[in-house]
Backbone atoms as SQL, in Angstrom:
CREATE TABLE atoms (id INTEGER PRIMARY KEY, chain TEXT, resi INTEGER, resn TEXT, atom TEXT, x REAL, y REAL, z REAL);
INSERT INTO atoms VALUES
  (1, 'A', 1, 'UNK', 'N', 57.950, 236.650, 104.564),
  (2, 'A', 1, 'UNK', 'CA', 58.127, 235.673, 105.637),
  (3, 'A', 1, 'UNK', 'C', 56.966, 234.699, 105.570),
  (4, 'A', 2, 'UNK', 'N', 57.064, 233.355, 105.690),
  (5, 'A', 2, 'UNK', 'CA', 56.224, 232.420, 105.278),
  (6, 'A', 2, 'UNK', 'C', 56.074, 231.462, 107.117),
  (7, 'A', 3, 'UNK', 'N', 54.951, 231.369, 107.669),
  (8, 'A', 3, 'UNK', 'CA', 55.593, 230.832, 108.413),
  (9, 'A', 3, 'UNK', 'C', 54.694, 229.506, 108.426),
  (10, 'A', 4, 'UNK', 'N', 55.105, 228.535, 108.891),
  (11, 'A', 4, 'UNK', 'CA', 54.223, 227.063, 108.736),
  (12, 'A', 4, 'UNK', 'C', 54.116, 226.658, 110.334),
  (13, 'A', 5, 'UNK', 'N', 53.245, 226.500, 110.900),
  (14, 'A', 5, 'UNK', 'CA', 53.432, 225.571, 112.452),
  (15, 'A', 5, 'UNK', 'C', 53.820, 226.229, 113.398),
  (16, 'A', 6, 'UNK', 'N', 54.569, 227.717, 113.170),
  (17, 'A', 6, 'UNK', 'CA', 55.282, 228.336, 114.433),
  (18, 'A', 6, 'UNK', 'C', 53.841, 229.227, 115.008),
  (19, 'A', 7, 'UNK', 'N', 53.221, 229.724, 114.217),
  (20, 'A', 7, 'UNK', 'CA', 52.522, 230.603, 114.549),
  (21, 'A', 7, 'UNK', 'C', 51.187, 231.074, 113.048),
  (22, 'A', 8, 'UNK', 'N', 49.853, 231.448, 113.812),
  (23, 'A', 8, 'UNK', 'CA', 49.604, 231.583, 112.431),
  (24, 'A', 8, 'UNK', 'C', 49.331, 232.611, 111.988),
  (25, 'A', 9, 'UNK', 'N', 49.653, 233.275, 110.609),
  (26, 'A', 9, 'UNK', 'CA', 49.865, 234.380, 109.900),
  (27, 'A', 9, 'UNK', 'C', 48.315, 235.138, 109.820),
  (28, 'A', 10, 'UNK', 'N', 47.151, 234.973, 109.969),
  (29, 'A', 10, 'UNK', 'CA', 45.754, 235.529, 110.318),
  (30, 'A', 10, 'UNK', 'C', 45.657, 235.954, 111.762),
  (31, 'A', 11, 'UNK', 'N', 46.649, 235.164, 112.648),
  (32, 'A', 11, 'UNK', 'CA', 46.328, 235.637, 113.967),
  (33, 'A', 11, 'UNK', 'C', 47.421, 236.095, 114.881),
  (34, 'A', 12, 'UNK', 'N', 48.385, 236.722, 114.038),
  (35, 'A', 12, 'UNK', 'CA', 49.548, 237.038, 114.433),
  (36, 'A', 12, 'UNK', 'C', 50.299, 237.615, 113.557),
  (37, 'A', 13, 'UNK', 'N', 49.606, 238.392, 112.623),
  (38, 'A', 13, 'UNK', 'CA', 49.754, 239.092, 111.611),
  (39, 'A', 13, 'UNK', 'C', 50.830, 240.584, 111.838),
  (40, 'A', 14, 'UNK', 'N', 50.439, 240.978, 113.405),
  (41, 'A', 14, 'UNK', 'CA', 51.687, 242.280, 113.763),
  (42, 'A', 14, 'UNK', 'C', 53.331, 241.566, 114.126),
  (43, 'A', 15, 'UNK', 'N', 53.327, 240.407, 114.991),
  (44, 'A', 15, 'UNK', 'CA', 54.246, 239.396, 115.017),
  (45, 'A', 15, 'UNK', 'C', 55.002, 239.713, 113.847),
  (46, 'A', 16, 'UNK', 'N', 54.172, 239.217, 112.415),
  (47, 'A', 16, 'UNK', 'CA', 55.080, 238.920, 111.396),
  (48, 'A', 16, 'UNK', 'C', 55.382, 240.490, 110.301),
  (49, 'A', 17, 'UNK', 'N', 54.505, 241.264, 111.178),
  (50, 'A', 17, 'UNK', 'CA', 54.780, 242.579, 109.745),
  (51, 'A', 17, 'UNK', 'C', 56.095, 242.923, 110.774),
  (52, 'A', 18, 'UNK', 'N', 56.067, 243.238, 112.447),
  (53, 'A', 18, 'UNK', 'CA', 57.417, 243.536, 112.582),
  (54, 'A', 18, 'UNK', 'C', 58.643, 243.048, 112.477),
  (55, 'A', 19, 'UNK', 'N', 58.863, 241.280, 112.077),
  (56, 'A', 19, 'UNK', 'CA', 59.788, 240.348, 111.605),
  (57, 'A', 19, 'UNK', 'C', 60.073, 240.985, 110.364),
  (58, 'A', 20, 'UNK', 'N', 59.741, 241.322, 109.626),
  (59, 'A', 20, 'UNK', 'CA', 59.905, 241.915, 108.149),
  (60, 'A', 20, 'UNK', 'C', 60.376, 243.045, 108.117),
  (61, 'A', 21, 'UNK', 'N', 59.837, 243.708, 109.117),
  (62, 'A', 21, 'UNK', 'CA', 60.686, 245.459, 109.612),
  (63, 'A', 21, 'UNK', 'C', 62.370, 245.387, 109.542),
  (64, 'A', 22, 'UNK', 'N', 62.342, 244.065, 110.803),
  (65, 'A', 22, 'UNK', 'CA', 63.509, 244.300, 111.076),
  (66, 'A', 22, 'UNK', 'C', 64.494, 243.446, 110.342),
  (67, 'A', 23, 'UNK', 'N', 64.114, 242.671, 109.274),
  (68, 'A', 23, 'UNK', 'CA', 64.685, 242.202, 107.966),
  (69, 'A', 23, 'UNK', 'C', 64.778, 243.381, 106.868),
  (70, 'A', 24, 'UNK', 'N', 64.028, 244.152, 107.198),
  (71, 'A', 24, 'UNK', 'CA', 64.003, 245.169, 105.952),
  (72, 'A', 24, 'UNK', 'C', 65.084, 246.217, 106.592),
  (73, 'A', 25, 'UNK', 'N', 64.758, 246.920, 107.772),
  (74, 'A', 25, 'UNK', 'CA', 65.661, 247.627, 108.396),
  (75, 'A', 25, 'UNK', 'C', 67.450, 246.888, 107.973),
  (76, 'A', 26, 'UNK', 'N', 67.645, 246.246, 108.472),
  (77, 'A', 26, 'UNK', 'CA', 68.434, 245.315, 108.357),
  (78, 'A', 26, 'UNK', 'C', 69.245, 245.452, 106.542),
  (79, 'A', 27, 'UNK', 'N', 68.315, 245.097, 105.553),
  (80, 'A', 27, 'UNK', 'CA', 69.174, 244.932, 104.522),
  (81, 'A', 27, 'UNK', 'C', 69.505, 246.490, 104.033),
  (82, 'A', 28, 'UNK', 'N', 68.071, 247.121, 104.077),
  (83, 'A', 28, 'UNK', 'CA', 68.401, 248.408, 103.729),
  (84, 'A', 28, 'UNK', 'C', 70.025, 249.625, 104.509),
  (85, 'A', 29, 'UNK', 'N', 70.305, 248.413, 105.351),
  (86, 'A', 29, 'UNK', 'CA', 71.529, 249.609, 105.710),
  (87, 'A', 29, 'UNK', 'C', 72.470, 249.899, 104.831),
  (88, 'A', 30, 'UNK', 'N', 73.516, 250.846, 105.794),
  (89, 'A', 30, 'UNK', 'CA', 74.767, 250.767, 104.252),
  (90, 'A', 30, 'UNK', 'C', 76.086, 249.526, 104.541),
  (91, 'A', 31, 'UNK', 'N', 76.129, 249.055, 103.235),
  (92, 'A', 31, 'UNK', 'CA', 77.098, 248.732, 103.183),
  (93, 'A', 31, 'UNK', 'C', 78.465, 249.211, 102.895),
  (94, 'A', 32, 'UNK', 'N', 79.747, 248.761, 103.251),
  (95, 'A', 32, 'UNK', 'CA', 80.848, 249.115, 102.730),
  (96, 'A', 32, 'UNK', 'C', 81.309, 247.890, 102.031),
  (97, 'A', 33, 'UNK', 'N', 81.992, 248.128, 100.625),
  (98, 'A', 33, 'UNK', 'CA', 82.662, 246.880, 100.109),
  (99, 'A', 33, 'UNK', 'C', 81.262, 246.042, 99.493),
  (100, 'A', 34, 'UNK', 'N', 81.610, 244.514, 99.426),
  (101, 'A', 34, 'UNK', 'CA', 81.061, 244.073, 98.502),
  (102, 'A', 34, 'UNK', 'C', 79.982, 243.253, 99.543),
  (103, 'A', 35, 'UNK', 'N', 79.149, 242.683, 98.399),
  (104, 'A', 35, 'UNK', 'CA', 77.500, 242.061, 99.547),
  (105, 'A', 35, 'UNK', 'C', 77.778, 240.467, 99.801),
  (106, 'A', 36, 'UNK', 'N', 78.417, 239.982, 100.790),
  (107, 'A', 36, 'UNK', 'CA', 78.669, 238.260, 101.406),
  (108, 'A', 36, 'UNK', 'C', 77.323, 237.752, 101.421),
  (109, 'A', 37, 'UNK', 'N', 76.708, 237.260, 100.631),
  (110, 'A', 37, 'UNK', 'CA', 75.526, 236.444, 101.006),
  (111, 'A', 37, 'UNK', 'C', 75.509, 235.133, 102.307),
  (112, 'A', 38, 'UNK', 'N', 76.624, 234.472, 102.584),
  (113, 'A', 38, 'UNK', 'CA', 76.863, 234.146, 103.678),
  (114, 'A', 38, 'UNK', 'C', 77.044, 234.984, 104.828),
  (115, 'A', 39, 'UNK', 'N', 77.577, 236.121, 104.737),
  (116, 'A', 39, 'UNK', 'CA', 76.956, 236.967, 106.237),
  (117, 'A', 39, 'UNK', 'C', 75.553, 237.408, 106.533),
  (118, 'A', 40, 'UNK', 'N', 75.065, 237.804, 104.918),
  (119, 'A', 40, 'UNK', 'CA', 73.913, 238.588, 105.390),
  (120, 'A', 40, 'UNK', 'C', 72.345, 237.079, 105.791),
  (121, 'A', 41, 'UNK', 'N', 72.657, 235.881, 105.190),
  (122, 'A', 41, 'UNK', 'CA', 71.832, 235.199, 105.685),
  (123, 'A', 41, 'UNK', 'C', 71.937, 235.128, 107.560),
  (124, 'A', 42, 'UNK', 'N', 73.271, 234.826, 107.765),
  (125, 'A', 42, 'UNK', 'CA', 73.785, 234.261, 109.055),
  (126, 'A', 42, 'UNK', 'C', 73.148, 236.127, 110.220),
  (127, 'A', 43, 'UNK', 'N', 73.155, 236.787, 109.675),
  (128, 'A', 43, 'UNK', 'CA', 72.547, 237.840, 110.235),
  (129, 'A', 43, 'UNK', 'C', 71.243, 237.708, 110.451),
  (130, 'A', 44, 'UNK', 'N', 70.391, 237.619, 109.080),
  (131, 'A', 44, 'UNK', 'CA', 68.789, 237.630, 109.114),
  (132, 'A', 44, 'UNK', 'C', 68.427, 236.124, 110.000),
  (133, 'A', 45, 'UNK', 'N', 69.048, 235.460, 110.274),
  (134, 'A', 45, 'UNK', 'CA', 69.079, 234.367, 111.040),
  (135, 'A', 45, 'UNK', 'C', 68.744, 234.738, 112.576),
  (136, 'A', 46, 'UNK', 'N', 70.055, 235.380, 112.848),
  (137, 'A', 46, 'UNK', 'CA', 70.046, 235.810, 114.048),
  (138, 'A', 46, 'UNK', 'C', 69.493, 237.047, 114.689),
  (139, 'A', 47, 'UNK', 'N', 68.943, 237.607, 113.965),
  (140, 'A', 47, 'UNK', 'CA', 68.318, 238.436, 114.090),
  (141, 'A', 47, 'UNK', 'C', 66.565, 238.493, 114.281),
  (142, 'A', 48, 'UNK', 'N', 66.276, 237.277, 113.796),
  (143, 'A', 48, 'UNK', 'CA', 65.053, 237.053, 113.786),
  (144, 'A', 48, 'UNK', 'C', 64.551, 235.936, 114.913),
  (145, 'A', 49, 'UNK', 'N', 65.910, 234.962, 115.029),
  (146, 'A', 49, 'UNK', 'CA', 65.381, 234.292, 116.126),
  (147, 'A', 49, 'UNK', 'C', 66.042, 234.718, 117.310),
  (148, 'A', 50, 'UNK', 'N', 66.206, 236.063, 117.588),
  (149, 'A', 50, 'UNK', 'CA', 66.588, 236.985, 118.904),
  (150, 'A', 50, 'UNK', 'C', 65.085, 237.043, 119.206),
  (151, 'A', 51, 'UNK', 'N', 64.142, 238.234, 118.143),
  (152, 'A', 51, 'UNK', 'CA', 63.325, 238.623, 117.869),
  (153, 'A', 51, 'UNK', 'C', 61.629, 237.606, 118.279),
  (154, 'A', 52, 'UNK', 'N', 62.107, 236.481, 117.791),
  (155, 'A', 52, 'UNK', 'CA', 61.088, 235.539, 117.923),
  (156, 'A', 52, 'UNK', 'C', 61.042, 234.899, 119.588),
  (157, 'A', 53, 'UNK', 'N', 62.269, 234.883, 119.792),
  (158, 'A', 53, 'UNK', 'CA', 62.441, 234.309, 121.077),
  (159, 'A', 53, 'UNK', 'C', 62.085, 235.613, 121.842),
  (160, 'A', 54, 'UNK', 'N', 62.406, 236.558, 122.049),
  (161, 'A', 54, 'UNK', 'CA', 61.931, 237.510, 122.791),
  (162, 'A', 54, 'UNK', 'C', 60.236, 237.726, 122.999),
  (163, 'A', 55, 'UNK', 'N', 59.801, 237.451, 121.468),
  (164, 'A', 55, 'UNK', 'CA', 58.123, 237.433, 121.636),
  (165, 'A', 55, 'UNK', 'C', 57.401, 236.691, 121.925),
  (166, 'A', 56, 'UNK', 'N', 58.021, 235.372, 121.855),
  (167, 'A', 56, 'UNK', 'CA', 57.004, 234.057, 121.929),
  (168, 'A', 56, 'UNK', 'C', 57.527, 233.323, 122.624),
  (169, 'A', 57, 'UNK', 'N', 58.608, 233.158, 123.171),
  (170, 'A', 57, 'UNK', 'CA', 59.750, 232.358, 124.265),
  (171, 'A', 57, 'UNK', 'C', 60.006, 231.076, 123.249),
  (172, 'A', 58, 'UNK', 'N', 59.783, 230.869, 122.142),
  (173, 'A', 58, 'UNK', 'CA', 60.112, 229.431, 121.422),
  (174, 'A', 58, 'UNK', 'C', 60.857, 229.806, 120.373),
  (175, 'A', 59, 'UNK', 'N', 61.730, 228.732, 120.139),
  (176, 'A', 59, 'UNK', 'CA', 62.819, 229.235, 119.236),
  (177, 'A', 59, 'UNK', 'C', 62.427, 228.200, 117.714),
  (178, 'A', 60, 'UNK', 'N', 62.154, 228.795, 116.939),
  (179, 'A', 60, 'UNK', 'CA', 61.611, 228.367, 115.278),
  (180, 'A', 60, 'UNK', 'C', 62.769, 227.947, 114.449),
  (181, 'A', 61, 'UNK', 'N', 62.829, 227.234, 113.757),
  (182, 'A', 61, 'UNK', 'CA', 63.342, 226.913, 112.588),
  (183, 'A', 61, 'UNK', 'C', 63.717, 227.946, 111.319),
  (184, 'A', 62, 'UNK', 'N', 64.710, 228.518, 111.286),
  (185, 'A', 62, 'UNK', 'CA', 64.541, 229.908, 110.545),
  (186, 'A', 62, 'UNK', 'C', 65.293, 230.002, 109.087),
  (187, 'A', 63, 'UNK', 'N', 64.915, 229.473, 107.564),
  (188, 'A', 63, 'UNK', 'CA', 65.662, 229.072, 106.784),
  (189, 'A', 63, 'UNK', 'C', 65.439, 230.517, 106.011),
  (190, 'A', 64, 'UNK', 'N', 66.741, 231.587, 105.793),
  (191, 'A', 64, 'UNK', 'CA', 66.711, 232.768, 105.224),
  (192, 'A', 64, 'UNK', 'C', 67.056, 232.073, 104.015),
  (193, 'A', 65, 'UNK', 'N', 66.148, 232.534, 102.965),
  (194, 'A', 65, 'UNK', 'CA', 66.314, 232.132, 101.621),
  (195, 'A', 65, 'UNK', 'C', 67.183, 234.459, 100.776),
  (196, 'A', 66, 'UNK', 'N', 68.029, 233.909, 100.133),
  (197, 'A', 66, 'UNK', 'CA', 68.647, 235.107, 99.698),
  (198, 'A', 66, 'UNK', 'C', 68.701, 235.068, 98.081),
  (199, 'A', 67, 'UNK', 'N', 67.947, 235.972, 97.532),
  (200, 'A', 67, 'UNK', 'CA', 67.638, 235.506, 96.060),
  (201, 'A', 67, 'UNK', 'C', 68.561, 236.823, 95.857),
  (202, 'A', 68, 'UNK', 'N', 69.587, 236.617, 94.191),
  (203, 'A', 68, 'UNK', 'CA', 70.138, 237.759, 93.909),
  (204, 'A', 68, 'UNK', 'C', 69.066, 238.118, 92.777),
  (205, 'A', 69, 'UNK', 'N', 69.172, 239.411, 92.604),
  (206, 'A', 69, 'UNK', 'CA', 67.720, 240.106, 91.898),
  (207, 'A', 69, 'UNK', 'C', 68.482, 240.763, 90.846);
């Protein structure tokens, strides 16, 4: 997670290790069937700016980049 302007990563460093939790939680589940890279962005999307808004009351700019490996 990279973040620019929302917040900064030296001083809000638990902020962003639990954003990553729950991106990691998140992919690591199970799937059934095959992997939609259009759902799973539109998820890590919403999932993070639930997350962000709950912690900081401001809602960020959230571009999930999905690399196939």
């Amino acid at each position: 997670i990279i973040s620019r302007g929302f917040v900064f990563e030296s001083q809000s460093a638990d902020l962003i290790e639990a954003a990553k939790e729950l991106v990691n939680g998140f992919l690591s589940g199970e799937r059934k069937g095959g992997f939609d890279w259009r759902y799973t962005r539109k998820q890590i999307e919403d999932i993070l700016e639930k997350f962000f808004y709950s912690e900081t009351k401001r809602r960020p700019l959230i571009l999930p980049i999905v690399v196939e490996v």
